[in-house]
N, C-alpha and C positions, 0 to 999 in steps of 0.2 A: 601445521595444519594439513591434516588429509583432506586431497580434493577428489570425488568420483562424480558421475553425473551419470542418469538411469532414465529410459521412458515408462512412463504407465502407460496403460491405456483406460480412457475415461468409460462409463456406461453407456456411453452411444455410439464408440468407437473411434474418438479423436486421440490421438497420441498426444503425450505432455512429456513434456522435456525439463526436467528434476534435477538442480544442484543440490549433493551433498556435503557438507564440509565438517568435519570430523576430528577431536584434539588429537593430537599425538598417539601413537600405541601406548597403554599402560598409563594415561591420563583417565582422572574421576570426570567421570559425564555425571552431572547433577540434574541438568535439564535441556531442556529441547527451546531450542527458538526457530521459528516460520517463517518465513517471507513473504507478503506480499505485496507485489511492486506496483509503479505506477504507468500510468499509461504511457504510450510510445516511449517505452523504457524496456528493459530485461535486467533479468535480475543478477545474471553475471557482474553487472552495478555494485555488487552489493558483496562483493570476494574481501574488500577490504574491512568490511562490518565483521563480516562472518570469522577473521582473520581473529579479532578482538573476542569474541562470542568465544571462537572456542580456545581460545588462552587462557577466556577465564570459565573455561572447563563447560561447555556445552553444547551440544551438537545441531546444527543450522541446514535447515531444511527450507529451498526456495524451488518455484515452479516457474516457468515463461511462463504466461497464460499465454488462452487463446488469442490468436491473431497478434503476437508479440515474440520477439527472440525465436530461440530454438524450436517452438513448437510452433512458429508459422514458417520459420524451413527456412523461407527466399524474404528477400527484400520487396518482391512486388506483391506478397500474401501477406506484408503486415497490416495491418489496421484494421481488419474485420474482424470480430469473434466471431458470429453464425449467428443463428438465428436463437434464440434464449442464451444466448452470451454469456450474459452475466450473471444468472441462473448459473447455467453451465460453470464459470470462472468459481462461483461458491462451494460449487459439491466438487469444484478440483481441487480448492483447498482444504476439505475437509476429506479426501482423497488422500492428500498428500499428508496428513496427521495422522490419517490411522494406520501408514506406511511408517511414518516418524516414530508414532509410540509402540509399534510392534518390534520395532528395531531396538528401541529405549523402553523397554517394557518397566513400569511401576515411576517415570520418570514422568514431572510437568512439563505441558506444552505449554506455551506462551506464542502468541502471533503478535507477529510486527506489520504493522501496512501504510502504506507508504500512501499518500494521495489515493488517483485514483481505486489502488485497494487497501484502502483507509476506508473507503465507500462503501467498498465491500463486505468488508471487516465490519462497518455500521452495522446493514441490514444484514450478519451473521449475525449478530448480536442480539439479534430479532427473531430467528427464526431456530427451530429444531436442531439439533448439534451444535447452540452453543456453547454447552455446559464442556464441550473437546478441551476448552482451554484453560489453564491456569489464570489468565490475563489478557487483556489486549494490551496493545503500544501503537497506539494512532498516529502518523506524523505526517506535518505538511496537509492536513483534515480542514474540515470547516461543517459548521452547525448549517441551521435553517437558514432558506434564504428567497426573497421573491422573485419571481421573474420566471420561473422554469416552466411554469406551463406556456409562456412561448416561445423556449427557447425548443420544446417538443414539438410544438404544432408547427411552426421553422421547418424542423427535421423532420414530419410525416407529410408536408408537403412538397421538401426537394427529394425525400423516399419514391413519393408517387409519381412525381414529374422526372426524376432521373433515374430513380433505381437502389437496391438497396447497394449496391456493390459501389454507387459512384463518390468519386473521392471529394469529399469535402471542404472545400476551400473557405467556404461563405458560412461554415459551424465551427470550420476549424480558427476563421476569426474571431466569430461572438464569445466561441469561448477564450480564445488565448491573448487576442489582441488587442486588449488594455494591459496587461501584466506586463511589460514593459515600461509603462509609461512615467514609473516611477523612479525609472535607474535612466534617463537620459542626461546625456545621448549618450544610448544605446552601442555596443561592438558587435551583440549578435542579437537576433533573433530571443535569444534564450539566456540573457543574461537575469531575468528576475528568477535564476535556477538558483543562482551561488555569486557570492562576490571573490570568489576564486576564479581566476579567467583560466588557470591551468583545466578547473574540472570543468566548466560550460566547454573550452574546446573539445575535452574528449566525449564531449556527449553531441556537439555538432559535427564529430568526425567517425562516429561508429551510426554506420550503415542501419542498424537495426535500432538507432533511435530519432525520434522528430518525426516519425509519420504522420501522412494526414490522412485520419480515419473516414471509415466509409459512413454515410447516412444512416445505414441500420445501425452503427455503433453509436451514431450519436442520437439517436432516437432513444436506444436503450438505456444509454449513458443519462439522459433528461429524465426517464423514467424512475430513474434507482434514484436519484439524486429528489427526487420527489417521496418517493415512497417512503426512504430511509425514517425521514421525520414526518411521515401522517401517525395520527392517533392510531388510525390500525396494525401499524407495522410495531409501534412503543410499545402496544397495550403488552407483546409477549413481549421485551425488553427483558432479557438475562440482565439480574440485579447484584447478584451474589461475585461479581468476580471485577478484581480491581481492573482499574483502566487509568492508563497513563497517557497523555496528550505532550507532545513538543511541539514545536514551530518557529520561527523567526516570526519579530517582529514586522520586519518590514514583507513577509510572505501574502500575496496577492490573492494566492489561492484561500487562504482563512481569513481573508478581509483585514488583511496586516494587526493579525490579533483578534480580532472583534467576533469574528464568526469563531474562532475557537475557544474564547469564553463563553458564549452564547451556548457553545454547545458544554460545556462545564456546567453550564446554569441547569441543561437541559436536564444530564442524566443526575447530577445531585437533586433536583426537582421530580424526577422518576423515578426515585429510591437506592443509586445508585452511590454507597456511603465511601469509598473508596476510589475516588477519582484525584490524580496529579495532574498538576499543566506544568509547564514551563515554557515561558516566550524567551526569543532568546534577540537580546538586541542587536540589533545590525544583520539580523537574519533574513535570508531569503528563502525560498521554499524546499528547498535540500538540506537540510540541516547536518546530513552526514556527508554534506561535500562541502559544506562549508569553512572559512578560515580557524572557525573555532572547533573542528570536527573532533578531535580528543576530548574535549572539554563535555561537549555533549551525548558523544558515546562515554566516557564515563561515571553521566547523569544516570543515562538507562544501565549501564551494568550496577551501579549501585542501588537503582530501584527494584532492576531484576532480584539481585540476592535478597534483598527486604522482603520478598514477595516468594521464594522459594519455602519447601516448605523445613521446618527448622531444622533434623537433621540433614539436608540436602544444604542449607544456608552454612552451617557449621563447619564444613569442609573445606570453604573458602578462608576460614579464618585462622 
């Protein structure tokens, strides 16, 4: 695997810090895969995904987002995106495709997204430029769910009373601290990550993960997580292009299953005729750090080639 790493610079002027990982010289590139990661995460994460992607001959295209890894620099500038954030995080992903397929010219993209950009990857799904992609691959996602409009009005009142830059302790609970509560007792903080305690340590030990983000992110973050599933955002719902859904069973973040059917039910229910799930049992919300991690990377590369288009599919055979 070749590895290089490049900035863009976005249309308002924010630099984004871009892995590329690339097969071998003189290996067939069939297709492109995307990354997008999830929150208080980077996507360097994800070298060993990418490791598998292009052995089996494709080329892997990941960005930090904003206010995340390389493109937030330092450790004391994680956890803000700015101001339209996550706006901003979508047109950097769509950014970073037209960069992918100019490189891979006549070759499919497919986007993978991990949590929170799984979210993102949703309301892409919605909006103008989603037709960029061959597929999506949702993971660690979750459907509909109630409660968000207070878990917003929360966040636009500790915005107004502390500021948008202040760091979040009391949002950074509501959202993360129950997810726990079903692997006690507990060794870290972050064990409903993976029942692998080798990968929870190295994500409790790399400096540019576990941030606590700031109020304007979680304002933002309550809003998309609303939006995604209104009637208005579905009505443009891109129908035409497969979607594939994994998760652990035991994952907190998709209601240990239940929110990721729910969201199966949604888009087969909105016309969407090509949709897979897989739950995967004994899983927690990392599915690619998890003990079974081979097993379920070679779910998605066997659904990738199904999904390629047929002389592209044939080369692998």
């Amino acid at each position: 695997m070749l590895e290089n790493s490049f900035t863009m610079t976005d249309p308002i002027g924010v630099d984004i810090h871009v892995y590329e990982w690339l097969p071998e010289p003189g290996a067939t590139v069939r297709g492109i895969v995307q990354i997008s990661h999830g929150m208080a995460e980077t996507a360097a994460r994800y070298a060993r995904f990418a490791k598998a992607l292009t052995s089996a001959g494709y080329a892997v295209y990941a960005n930090d987002h904003r206010g995340h890894g390389k493109t937030a620099g330092q450790v004391n500038l994680l956890g803000d995106t700015g101001e339209d954030g996550f706006y901003w995080m979508r047109r950097n992903l769509l950014q970073v495709a037209e960069i992918a397929t100019s490189r891979h010219r006549d070759l499919p993209i497919f986007l993978f997204a991990h949590s929170m950009g799984s979210f993102l990857a949703q309301k892409l799904m919605c909006e103008e430029g989603s037709s960029t992609y061959a597929g999506y691959i949702l993971s660690g996602t979750n459907g509909p769910r109630s409660m968000l409009s207070i878990g917003e009005s929360l966040a636009n009142l500790q915005y107004r009373l502390q500021g948008e830059l202040h760091r979040s302790v009391l949002l950074n609970g509501l959202v993360f601290g129950s997810y726990n509560h079903g692997f006690l007792p507990a060794r870290t903080p972050f064990d409903w990550l993976s029942s692998d305690a080798d990968e929870v340590d190295r994500f409790v030990s790399d400096p540019f993960c576990g941030a606590i983000c700031t109020t304007r992110f979680f304002r933002d973050f309550f809003r998309l997580l609303r939006d995604i599933h209104s009637e208005t955002s579905l009505a443009s719902l891109c129908i035409d292009k497969p979607v594939y859904l994994f998760s652990g069973e035991l994952d907190p973040v998709g209601m240990k299953g239940k929110g990721v059917l729910k969201l199966v039910e949604l888009y087969k229910n909105k016309g969407i005729q090509d949709v897979t799930c897989r739950l995967y049992p004994g899983g927690r919300h990392e599915m690619l750090n998890e003990v079974n991690r081979d097993q379920v990377t070679a779910d998605l590369l066997d659904w990738l080639v199904h999904h390629l288009p047929a002389g592209k599919a044939l080369l692998q055979s």
